[in-house]
C-alpha positions in Angstrom: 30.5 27.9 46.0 31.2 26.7 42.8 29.2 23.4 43.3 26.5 25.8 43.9 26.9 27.4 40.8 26.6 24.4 38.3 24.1 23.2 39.9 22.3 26.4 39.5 23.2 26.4 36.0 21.5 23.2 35.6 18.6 24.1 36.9 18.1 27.4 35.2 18.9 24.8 31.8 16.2 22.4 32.5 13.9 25.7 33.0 14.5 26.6 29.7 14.1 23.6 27.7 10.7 23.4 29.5 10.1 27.0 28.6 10.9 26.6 24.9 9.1 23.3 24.7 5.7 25.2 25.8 6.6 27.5 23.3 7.5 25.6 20.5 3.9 23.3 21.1 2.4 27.6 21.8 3.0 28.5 18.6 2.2 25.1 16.1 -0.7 25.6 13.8 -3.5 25.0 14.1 -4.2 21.3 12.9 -6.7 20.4 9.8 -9.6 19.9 12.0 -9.6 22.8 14.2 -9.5 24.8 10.5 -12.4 23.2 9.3 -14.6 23.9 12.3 -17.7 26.0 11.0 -16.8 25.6 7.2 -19.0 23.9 4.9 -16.4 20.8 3.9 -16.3 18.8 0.5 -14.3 16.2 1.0 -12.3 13.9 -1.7 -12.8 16.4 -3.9 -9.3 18.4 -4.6 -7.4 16.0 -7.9 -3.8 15.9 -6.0 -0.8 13.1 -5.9 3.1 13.5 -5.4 6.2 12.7 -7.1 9.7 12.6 -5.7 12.1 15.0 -8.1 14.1 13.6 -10.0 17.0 16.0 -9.9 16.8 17.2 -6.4 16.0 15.7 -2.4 12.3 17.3 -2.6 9.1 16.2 -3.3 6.4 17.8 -5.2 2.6 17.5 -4.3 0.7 18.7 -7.3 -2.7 19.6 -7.3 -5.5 20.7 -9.9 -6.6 24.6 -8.8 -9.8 24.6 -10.7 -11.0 27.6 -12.1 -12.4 30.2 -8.9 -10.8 28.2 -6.7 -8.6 30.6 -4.0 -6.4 30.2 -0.5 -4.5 27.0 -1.3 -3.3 25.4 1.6 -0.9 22.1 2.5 -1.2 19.9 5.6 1.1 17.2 6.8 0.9 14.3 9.2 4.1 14.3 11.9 4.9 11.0 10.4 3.3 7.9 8.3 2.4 5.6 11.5 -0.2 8.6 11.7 -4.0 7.6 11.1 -4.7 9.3 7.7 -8.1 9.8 8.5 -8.1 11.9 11.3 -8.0 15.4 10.0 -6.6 16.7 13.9 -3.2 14.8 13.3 -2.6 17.1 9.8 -0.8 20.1 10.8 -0.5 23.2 8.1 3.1 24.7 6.8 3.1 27.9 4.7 4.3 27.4 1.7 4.4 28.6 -1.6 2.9 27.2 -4.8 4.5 26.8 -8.2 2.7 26.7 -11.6 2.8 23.7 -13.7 2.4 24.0 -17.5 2.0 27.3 -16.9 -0.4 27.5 -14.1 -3.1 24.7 -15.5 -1.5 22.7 -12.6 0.1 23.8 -9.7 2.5 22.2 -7.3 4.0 22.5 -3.4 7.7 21.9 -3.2 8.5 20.0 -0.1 11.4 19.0 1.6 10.9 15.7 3.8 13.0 14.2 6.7 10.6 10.9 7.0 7.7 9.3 4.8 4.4 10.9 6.1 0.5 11.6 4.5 -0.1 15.0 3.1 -3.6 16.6 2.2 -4.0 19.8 -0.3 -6.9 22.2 0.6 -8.6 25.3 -1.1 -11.7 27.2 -1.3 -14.6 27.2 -3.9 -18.1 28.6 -4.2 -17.9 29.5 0.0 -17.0 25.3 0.9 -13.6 24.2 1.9 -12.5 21.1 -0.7 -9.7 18.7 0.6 -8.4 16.3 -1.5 -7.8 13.0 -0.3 -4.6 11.6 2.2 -1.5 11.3 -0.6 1.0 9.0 1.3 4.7 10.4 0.6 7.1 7.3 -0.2 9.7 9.5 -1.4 12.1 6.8 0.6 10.7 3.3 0.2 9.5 3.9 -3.2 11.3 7.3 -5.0 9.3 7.8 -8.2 10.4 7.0 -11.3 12.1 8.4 -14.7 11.2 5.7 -17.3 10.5 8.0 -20.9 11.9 5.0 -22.3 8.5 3.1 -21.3 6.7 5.3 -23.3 5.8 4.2 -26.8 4.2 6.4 -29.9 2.4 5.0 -32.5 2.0 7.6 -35.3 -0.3 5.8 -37.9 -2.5 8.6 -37.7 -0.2 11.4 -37.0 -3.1 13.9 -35.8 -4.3 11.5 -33.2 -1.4 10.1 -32.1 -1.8 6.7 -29.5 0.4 6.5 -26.4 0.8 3.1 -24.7 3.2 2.1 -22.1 4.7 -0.2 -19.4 5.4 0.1 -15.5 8.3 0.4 -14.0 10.0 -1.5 -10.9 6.3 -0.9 -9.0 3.4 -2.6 -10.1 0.8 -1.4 -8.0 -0.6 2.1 -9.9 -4.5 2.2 -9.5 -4.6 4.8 -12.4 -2.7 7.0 -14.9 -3.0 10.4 -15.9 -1.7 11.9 -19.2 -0.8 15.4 -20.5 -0.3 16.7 -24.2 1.5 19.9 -24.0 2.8 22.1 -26.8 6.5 23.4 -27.2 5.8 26.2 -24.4 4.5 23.8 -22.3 0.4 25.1 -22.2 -1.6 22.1 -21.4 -3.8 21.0 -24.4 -5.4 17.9 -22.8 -5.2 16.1 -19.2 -6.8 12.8 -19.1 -7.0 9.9 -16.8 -7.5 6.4 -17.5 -7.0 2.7 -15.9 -5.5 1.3 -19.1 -1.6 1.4 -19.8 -3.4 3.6 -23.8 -4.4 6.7 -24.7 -5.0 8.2 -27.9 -5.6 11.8 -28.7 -8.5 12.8 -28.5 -10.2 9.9 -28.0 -12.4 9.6 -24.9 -13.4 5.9 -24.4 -11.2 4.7 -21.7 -11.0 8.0 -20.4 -12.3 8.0 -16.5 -11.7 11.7 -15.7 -11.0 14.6 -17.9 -9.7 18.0 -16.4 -9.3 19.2 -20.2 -11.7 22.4 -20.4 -13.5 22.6 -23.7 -12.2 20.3 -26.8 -8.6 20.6 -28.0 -7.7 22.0 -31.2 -6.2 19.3 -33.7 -2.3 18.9 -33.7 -0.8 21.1 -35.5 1.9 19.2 -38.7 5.3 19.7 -38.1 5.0 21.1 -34.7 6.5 19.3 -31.5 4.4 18.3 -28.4 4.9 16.8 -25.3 3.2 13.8 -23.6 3.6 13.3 -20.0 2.7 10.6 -18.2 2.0 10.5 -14.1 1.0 6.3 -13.0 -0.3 7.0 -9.4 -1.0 4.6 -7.2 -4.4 4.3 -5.0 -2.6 6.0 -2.5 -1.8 9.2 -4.6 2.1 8.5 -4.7 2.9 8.9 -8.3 5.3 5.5 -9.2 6.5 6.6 -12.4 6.6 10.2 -14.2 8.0 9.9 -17.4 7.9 12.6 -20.6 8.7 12.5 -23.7 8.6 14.3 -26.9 7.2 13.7 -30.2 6.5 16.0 -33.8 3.2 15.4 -35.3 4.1 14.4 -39.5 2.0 13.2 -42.4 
């Protein structure tokens, strides 16, 4: 009698992993491709890379909500071995976004278990944009804190240049750089292939998500330069800040 009974037990076990496997494979999202069925689709076309933290185990995936833009969404692969390109393999979570320098920028605060790709969505003018496949290296290659990279030279103290080295990883494709007052509002965001920048100068710029043309620097107020050197795979190999007062 009693065999009888753990081998029921077993059974009636094996039943129920079966049953909650359905369930669990029931209830997944639908995957980036299904989503996109029937929309009018822009893709490469959503400015996003991510960063490993530097204080804590997540990763953020930071994204440029242009202005109209609504219904911001994250996808993720199940691991990295996944093709990047084939928008059925991305599979959405719900999460919620966070404003960077005050809401010019905006961010998705991840936690991940193993290196996948990731892709950022939203909507504009009736299309769905997707931006393209960020690989997350927050393992192999955990960004990097380097301010002390950063050099100012202050000759001309209104248009301050900004040049700088890599780190440990050699390999970013481009750079993008923020100027942000003391309460962190975005004054300019610039992208450019060489390790300079100099406010507000535009001739090595190679995209500008600045709206309109910054005021001048204010004397004797402090500011912020940030820089983000992202590789061509949108992982961001160093993010380094630092601060600086503009003087006579």
């Amino acid at each position: 009698m009693g065999n009888i009974n753990r081998n029921s037990l077993i059974s009636i076990f094996f039943v129920l992993v079966l049953v909650s496997c359905s369930t669990d494979m029931d209830n997944r999202e639908s995957n980036l491709q299904e989503s996109l069925n029937g929309d009018s689709v822009v893709l490469e076309n959503v400015i996003a890379c991510a960063a490993s933290n530097e204080n804590d185990d997540m990763v953020s995936v930071f994204f440029y909500p242009r202005e109209g833009a609504t219904n911001f969404r994250y996808f993720e692969t199940e691991n990295a071995t996944a093709d990047k390109n084939d928008f059925s393999n991305y599979y959405e979570l719900h999460l919620a976004v966070a404003d960077v320098f005050n809401g010019y920028l905006a961010k998705f605060e991840v936690a991940f278990m193993e290196e996948k790709w990731v892709v950022v969505t939203f909507e504009e003018a009736g299309k769905t944009h997707v931006s393209n496949p960020i690989r997350i290296k927050h393992k192999t290659k955990p960004t990097e804190y380097l301010p002390e990279n950063i050099r100012i030279d202050s000759e001309m103290p209104q248009m301050p240049q900004f040049t700088w080295e890599d780190g440990a990883y050699t390999d970013s494709a481009i750079y993008f750089q923020v100027i942000s007052n003391a309460d962190r509002d975005l004054i300019s965001g610039t992208y450019t292939y060489e390790k300079l920048f100099q406010f507000y100068e535009l001739e090595n710029v190679v995209l500008n998500i600045t709206k309109g043309t910054p005021s001048a620097l204010k004397e004797n107020s402090s500011y912020n330069f940030t820089l983000l050197s992202v590789s061509e795979d949108n992982w961001v190999n160093q993010f380094s800040e630092v601060s600086f007062i503009v003087n006579k």
